[in-house]
C-alpha positions as CSV (number, residue, x, y, z in Angstrom):
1,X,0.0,0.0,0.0
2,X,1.1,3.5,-0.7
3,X,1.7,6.4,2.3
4,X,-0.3,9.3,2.6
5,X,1.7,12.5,3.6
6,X,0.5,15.9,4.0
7,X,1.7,18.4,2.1
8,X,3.7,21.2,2.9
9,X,2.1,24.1,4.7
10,X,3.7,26.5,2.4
11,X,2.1,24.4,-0.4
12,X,-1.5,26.1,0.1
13,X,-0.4,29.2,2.1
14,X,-1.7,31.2,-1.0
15,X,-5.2,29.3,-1.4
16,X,-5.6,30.0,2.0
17,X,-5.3,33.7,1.9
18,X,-8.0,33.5,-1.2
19,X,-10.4,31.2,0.4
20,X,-10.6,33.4,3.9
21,X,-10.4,36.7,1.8
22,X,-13.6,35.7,-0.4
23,X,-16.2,35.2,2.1
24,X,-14.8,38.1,4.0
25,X,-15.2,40.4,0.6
26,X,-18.8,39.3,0.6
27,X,-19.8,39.8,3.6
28,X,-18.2,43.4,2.9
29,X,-20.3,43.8,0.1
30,X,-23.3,42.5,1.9
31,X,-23.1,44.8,4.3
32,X,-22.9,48.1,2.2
33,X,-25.9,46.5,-0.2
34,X,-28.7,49.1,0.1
35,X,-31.4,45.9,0.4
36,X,-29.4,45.0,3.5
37,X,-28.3,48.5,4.7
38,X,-31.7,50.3,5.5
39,X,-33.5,47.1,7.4
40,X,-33.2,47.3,10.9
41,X,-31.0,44.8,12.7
42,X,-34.3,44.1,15.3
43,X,-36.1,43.3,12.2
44,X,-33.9,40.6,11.2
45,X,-33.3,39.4,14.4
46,X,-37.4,38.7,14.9
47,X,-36.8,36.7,11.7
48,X,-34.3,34.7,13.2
49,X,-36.5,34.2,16.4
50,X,-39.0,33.0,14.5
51,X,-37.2,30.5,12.6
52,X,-35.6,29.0,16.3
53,X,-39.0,29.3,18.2
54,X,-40.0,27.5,15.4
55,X,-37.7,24.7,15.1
56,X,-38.1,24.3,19.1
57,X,-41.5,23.9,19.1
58,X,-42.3,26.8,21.4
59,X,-45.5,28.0,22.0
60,X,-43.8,31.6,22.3
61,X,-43.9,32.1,18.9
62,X,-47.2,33.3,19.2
63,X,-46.0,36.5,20.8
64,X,-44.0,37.4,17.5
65,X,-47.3,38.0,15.9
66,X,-49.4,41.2,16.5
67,X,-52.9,40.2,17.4
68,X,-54.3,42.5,14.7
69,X,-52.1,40.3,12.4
70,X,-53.8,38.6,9.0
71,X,-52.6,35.5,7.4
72,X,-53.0,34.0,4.3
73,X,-52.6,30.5,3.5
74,X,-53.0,29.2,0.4
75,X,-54.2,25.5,0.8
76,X,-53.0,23.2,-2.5
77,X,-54.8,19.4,-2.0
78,X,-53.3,16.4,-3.7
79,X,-56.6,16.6,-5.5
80,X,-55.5,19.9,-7.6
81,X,-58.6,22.0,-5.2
82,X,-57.3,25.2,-4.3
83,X,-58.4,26.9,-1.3
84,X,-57.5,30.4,0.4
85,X,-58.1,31.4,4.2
86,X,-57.6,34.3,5.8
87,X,-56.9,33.9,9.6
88,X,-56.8,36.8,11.7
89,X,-54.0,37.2,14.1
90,X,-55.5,36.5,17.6
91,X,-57.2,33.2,16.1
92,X,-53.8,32.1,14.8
93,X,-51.9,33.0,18.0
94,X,-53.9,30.8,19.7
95,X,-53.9,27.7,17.1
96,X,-50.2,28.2,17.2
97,X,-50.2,27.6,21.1
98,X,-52.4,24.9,20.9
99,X,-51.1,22.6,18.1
100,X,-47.0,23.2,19.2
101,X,-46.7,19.7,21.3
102,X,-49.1,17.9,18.5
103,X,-46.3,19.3,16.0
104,X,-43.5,18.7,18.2
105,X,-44.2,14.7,17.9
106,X,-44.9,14.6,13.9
107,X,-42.0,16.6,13.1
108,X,-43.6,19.2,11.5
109,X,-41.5,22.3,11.0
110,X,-39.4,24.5,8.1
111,X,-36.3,25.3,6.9
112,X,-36.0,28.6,5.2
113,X,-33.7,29.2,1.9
114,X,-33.2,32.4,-0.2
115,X,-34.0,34.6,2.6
116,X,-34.6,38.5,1.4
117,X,-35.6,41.7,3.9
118,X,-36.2,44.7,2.5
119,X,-37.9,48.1,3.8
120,X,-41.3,48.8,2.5
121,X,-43.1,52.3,4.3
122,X,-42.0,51.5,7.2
123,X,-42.5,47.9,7.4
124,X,-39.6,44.8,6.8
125,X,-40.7,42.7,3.6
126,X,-39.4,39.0,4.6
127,X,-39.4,36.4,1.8
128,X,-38.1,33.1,1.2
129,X,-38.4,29.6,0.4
130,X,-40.3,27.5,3.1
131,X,-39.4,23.7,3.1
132,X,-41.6,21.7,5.4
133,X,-39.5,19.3,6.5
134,X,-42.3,16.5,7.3
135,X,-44.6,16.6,3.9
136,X,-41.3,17.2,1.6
137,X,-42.6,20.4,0.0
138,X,-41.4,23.7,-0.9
139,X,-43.3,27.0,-1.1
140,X,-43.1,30.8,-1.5
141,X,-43.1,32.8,2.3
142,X,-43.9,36.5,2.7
143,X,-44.0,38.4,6.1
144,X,-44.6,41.8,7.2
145,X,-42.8,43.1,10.4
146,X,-43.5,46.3,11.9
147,X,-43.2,47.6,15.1
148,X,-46.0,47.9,17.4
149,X,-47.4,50.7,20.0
150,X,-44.8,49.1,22.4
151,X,-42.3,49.1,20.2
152,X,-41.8,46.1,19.4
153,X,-41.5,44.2,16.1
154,X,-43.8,42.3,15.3
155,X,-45.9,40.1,12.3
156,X,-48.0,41.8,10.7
157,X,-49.3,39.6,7.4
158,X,-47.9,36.6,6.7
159,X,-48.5,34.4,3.4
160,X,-47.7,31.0,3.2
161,X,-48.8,28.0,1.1
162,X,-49.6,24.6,2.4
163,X,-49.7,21.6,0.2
164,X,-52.2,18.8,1.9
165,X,-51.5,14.9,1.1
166,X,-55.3,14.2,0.8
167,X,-58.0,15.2,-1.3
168,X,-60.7,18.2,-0.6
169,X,-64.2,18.0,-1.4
170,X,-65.5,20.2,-4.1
């Protein structure tokens, strides 16, 4: 059998400068993008909240939403029926309480790709790419943050898309 050595250090001294000098150019750039520049650190961070909250299964994520909040959900069944609902905030607050441990045991959460903030009036536009990790689907996300009477930030609107295994009555 033939040896294995490592190569000189030396050897990839210069890669090394151009692989650490990359990422930390584009997080340079990031940083002075305008779509970037003008959204609010807090904003972000809710996002980020969210996502964890989320992923924990914690009924606190209710409190990210402002009672006065709408959300849309598009419902596609395996059928091809199409439905829309809009939910308003306090209703969903409290479905979102309720239904944690029940989602907690089926595994039910998302992973969110291609994430975007931008200011809009005001508000912080959050989109992305939702993959629900137990039903093996992707779909479009859209949330509105903006800060409350306490000064919070909070949701606002949210859009979403759900894709349902079974089929719906016409």
């Amino acid at each position: 059998m033939g040896r294995v050595e490592a190569a000189p250090a030396r050897r990839y001294h210069g890669t090394m400068k151009f692989t650490v000098a990359i990422p930390v150019a584009v997080l340079g750039l990031m940083a002075l993008s305008p779509a970037w520049a003008d959204v609010p650190a807090e904003a972000r961070d809710v996002f980020d909240r969210y996502q964890s909250l989320e992923r924990s299964f914690d009924p606190q994520l209710a409190e990210l939403y402002d009672d006065d909040a709408v959300i849309l959900v598009t419902r596609v069944y395996a059928n091809g029926v199409v439905r829309h609902l809009k939910i308003p905030g306090d209703v969903y607050k409290l479905a979102l309480r309720q239904s944690m441990e029940a989602a907690a045991e089926a595994g039910d959460f998302n992973q969110y790709n291609d994430i975007e903030f931008a200011s809009r009036d005001g508000a912080v536009e959050v989109t992305a790419q939702r993959y629900n990790l137990w039903r093996n689907y992707s779909s479009p996300y859209r949330a509105l943050l903006r800060v409350d009477e306490d000064g919070y930030w909070r949701i606002v609107e949210e859009r979403m898309e759900t894709q349902v295994p079974y089929t719906a009555s016409e």
